[in-house]
Chimera marker file (.cmm) of the C-alpha trace (Angstrom):
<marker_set name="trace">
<marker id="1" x="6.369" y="13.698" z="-6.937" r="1" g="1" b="0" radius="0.5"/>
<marker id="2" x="4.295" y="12.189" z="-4.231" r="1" g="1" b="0" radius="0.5"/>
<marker id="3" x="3.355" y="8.359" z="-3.802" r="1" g="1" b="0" radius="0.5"/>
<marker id="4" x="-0.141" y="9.200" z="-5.128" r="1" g="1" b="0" radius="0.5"/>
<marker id="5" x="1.226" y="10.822" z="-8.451" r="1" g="1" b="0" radius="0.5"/>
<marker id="6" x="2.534" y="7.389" z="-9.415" r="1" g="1" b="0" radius="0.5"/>
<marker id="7" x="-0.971" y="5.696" z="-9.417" r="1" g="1" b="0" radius="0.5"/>
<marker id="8" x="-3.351" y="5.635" z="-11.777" r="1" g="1" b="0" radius="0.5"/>
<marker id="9" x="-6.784" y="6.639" z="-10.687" r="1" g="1" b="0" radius="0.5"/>
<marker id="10" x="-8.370" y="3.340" z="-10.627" r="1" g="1" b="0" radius="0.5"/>
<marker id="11" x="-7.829" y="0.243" z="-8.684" r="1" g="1" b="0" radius="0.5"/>
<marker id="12" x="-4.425" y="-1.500" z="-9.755" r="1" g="1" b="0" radius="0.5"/>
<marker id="13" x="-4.040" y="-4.857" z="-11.636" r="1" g="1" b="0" radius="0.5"/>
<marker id="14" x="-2.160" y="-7.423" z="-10.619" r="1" g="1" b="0" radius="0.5"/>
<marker id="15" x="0.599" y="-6.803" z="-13.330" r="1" g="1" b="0" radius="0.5"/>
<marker id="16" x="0.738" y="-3.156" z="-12.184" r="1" g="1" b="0" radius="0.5"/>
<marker id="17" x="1.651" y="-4.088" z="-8.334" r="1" g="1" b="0" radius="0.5"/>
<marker id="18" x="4.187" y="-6.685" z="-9.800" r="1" g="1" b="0" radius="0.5"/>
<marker id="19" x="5.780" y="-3.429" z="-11.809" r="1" g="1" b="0" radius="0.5"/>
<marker id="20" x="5.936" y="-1.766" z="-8.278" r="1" g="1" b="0" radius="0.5"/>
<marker id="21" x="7.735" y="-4.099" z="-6.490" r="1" g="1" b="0" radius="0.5"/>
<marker id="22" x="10.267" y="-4.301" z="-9.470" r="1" g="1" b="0" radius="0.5"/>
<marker id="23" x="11.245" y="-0.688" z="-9.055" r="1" g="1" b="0" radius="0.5"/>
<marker id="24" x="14.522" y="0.933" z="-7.676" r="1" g="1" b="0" radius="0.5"/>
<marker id="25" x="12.097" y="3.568" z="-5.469" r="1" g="1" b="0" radius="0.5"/>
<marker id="26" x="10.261" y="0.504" z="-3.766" r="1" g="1" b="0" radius="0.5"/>
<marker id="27" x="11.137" y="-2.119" z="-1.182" r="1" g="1" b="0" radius="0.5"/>
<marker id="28" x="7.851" y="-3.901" z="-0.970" r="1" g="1" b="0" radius="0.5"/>
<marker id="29" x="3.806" y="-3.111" z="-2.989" r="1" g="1" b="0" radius="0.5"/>
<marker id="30" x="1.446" y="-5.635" z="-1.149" r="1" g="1" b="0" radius="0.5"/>
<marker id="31" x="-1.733" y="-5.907" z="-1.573" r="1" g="1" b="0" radius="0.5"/>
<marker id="32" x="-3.422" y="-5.714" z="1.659" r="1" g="1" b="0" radius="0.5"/>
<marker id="33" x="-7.526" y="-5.992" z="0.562" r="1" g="1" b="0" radius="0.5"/>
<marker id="34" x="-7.013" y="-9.480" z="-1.143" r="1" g="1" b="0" radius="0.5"/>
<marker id="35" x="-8.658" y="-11.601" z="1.997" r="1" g="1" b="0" radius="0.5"/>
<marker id="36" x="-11.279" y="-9.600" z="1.873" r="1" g="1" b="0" radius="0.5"/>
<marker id="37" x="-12.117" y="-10.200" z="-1.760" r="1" g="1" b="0" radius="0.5"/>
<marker id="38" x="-10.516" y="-12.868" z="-2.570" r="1" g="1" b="0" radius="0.5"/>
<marker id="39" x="-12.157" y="-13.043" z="-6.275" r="1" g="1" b="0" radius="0.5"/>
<marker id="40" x="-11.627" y="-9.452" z="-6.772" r="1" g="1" b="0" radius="0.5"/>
<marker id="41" x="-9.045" y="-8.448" z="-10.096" r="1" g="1" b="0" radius="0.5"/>
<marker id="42" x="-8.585" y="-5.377" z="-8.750" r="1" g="1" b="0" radius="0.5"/>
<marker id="43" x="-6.547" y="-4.494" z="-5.739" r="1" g="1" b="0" radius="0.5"/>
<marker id="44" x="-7.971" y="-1.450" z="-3.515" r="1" g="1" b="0" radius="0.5"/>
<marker id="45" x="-5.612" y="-1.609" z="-0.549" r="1" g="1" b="0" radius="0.5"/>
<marker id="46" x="-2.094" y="-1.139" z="-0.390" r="1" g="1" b="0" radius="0.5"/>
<marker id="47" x="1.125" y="-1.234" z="1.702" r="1" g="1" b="0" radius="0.5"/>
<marker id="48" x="4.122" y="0.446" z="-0.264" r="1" g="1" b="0" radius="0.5"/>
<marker id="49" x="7.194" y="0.653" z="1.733" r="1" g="1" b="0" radius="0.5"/>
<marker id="50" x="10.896" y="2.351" z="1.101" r="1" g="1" b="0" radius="0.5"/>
<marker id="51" x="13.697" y="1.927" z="3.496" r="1" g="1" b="0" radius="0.5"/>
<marker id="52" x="12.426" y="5.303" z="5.539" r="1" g="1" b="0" radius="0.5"/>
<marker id="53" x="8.404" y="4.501" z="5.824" r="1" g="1" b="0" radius="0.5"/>
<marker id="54" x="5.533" y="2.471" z="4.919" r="1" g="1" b="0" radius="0.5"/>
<marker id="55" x="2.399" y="3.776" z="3.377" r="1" g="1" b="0" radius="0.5"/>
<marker id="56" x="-1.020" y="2.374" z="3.788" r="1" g="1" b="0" radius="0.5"/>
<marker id="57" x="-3.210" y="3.201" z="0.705" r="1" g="1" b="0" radius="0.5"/>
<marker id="58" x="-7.315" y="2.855" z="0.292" r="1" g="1" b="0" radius="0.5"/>
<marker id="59" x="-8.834" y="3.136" z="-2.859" r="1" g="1" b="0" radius="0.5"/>
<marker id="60" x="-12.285" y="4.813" z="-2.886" r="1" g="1" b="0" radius="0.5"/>
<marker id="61" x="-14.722" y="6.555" z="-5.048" r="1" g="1" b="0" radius="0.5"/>
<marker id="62" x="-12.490" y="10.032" z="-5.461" r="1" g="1" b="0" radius="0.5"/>
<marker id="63" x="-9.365" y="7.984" z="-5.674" r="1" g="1" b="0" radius="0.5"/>
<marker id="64" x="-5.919" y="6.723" z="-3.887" r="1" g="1" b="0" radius="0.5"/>
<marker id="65" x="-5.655" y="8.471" z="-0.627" r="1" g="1" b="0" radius="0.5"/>
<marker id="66" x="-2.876" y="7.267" z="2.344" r="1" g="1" b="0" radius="0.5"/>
<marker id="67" x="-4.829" y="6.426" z="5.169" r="1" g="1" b="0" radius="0.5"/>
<marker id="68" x="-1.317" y="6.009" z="7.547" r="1" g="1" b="0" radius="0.5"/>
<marker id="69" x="2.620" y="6.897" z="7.201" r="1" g="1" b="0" radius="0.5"/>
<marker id="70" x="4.603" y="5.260" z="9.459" r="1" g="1" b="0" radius="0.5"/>
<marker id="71" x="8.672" y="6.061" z="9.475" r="1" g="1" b="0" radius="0.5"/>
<marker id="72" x="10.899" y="3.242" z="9.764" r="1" g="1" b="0" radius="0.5"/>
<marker id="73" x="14.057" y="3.667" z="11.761" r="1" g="1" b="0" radius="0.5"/>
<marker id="74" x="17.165" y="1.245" z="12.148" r="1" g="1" b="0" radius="0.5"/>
<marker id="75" x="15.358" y="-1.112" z="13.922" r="1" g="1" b="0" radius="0.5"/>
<marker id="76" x="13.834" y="-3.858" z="11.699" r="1" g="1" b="0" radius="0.5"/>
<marker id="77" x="10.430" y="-4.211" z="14.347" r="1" g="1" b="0" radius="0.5"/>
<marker id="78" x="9.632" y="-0.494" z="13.365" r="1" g="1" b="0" radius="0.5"/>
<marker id="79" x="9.079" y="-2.284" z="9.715" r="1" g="1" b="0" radius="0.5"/>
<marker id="80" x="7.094" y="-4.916" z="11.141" r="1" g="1" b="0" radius="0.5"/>
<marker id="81" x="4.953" y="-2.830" z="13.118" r="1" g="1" b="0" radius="0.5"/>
<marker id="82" x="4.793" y="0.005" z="10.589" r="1" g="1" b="0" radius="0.5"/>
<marker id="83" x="3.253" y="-2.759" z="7.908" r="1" g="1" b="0" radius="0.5"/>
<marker id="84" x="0.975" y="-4.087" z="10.140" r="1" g="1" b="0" radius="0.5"/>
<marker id="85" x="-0.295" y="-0.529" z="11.482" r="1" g="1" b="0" radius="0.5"/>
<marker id="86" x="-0.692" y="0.689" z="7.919" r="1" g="1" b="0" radius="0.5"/>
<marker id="87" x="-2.327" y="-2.520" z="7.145" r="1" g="1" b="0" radius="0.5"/>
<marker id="88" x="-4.985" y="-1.889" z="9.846" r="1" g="1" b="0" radius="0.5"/>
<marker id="89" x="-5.454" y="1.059" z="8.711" r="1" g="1" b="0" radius="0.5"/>
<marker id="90" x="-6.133" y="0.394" z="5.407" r="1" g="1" b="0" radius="0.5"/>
<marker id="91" x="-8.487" y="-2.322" z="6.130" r="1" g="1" b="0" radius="0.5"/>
<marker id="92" x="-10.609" y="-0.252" z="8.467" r="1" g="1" b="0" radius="0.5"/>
<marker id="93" x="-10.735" y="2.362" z="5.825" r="1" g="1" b="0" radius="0.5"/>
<marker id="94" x="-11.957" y="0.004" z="3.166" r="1" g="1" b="0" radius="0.5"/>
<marker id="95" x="-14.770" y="-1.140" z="5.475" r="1" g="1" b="0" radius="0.5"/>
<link id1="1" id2="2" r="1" g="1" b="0" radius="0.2"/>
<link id1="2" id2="3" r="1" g="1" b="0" radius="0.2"/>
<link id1="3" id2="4" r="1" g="1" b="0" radius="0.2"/>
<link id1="4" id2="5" r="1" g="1" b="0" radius="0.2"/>
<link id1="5" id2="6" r="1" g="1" b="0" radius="0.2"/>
<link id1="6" id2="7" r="1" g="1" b="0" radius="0.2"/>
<link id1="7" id2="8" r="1" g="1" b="0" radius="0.2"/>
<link id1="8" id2="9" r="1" g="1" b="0" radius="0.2"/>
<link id1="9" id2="10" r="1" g="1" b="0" radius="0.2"/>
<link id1="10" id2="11" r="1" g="1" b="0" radius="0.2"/>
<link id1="11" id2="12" r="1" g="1" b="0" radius="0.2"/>
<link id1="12" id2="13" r="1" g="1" b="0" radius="0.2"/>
<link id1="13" id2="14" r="1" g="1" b="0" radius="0.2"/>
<link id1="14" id2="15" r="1" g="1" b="0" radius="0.2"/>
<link id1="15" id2="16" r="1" g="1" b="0" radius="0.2"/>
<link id1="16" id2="17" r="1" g="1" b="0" radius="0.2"/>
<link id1="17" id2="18" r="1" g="1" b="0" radius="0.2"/>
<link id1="18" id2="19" r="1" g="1" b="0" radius="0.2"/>
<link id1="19" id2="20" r="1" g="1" b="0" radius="0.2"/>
<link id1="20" id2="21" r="1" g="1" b="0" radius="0.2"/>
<link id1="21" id2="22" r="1" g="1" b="0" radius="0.2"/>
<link id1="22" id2="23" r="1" g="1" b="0" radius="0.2"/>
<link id1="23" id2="24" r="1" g="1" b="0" radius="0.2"/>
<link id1="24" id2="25" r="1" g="1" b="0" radius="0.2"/>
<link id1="25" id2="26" r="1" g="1" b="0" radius="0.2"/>
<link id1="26" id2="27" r="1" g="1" b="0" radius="0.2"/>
<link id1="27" id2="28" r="1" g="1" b="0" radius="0.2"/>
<link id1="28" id2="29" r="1" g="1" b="0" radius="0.2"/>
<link id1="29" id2="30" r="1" g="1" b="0" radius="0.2"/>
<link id1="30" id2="31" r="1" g="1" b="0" radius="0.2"/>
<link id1="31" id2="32" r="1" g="1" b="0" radius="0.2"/>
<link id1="32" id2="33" r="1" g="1" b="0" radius="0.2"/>
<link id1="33" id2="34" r="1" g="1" b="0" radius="0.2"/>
<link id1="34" id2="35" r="1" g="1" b="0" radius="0.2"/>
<link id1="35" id2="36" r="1" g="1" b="0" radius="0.2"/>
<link id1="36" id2="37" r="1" g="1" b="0" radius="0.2"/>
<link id1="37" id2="38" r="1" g="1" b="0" radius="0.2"/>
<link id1="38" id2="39" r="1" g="1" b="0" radius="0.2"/>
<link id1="39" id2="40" r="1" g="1" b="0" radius="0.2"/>
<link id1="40" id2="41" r="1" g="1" b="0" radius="0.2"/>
<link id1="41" id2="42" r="1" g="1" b="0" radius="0.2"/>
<link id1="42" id2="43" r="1" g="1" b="0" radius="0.2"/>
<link id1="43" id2="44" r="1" g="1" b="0" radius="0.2"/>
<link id1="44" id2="45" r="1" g="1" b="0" radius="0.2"/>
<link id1="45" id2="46" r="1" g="1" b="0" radius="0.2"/>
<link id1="46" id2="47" r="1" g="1" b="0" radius="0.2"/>
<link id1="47" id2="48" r="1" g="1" b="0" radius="0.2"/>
<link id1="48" id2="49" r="1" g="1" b="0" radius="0.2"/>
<link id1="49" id2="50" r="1" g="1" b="0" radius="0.2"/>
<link id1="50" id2="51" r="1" g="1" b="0" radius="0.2"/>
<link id1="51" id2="52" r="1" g="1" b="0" radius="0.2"/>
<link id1="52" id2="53" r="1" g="1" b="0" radius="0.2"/>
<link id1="53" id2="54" r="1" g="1" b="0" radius="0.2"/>
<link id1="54" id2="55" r="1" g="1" b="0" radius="0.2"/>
<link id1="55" id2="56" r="1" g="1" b="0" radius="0.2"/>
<link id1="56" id2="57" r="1" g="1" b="0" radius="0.2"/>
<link id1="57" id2="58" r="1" g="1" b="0" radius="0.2"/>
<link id1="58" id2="59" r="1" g="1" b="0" radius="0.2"/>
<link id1="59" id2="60" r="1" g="1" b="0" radius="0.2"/>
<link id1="60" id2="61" r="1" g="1" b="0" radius="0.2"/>
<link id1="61" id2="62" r="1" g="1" b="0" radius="0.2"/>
<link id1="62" id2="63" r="1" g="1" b="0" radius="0.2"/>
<link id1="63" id2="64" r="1" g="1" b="0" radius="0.2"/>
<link id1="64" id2="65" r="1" g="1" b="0" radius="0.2"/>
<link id1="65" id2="66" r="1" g="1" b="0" radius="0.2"/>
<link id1="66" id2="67" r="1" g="1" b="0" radius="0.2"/>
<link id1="67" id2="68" r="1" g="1" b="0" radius="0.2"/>
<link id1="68" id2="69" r="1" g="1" b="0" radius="0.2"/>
<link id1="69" id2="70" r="1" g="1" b="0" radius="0.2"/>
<link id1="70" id2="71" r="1" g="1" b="0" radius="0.2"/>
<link id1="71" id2="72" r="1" g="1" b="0" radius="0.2"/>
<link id1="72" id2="73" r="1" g="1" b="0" radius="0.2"/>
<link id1="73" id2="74" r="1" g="1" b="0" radius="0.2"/>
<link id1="74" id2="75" r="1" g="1" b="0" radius="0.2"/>
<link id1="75" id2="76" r="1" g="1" b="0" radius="0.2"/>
<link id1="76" id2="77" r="1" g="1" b="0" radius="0.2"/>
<link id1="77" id2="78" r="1" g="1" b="0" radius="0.2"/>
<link id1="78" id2="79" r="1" g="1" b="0" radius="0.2"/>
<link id1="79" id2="80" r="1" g="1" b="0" radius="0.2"/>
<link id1="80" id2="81" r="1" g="1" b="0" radius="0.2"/>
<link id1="81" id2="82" r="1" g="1" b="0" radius="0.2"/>
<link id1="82" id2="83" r="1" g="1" b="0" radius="0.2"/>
<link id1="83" id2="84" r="1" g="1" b="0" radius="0.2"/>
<link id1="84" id2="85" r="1" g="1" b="0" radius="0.2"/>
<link id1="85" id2="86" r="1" g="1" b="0" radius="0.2"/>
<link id1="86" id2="87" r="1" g="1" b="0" radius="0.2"/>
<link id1="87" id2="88" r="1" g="1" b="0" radius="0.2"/>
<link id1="88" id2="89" r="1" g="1" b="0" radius="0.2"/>
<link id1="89" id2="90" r="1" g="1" b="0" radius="0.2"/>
<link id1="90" id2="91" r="1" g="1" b="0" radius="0.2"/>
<link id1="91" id2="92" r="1" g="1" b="0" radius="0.2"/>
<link id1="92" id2="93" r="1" g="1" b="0" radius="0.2"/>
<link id1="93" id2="94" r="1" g="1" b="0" radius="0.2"/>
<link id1="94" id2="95" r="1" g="1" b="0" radius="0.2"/>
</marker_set>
């Protein structure tokens, strides 16, 4: 099952990214699109990370897509600069 199967095809709620970083599969769900709309409910970008990558999701008019995978190795930088790549990349999709 990919990371896309597990998302409904809408934008998520608040409650539903709160579910994702509860689960076993999941490290970290951030929302990534809040700054730039701040009174939205609904989140359209996405960071998901697991101990081996982060994901950077957009949410546009066909759906979820991942917009960048970057693998995370032993170092704890390749996190860091794996979120804020995928971050990036999810904002510049979204624009």
């Amino acid at each position: 099952m990919s990371v896309l199967d597990s998302l409904p095809d809408r934008p998520l709620t608040d409650a539903e990214l709160a579910s994702f970083n509860r689960s076993d599969a999941l490290e970290a769900a951030v929302n990534v699109a809040d700054l730039e709309h701040p009174d939205g409910d609904e989140i359209v970008g996405l960071l998901l990370a697991t101990e081996d990558w982060v994901k950077g999701l957009a949410y546009e008019i066909d759906g979820w897509r991942v917009v960048e995978t970057h693998p995370i190795g032993d170092d704890e930088n390749d996190r860091f600069e794996g979120m804020r790549s995928c971050e990036s990349a999810v904002r510049e999709a979204l624009d």
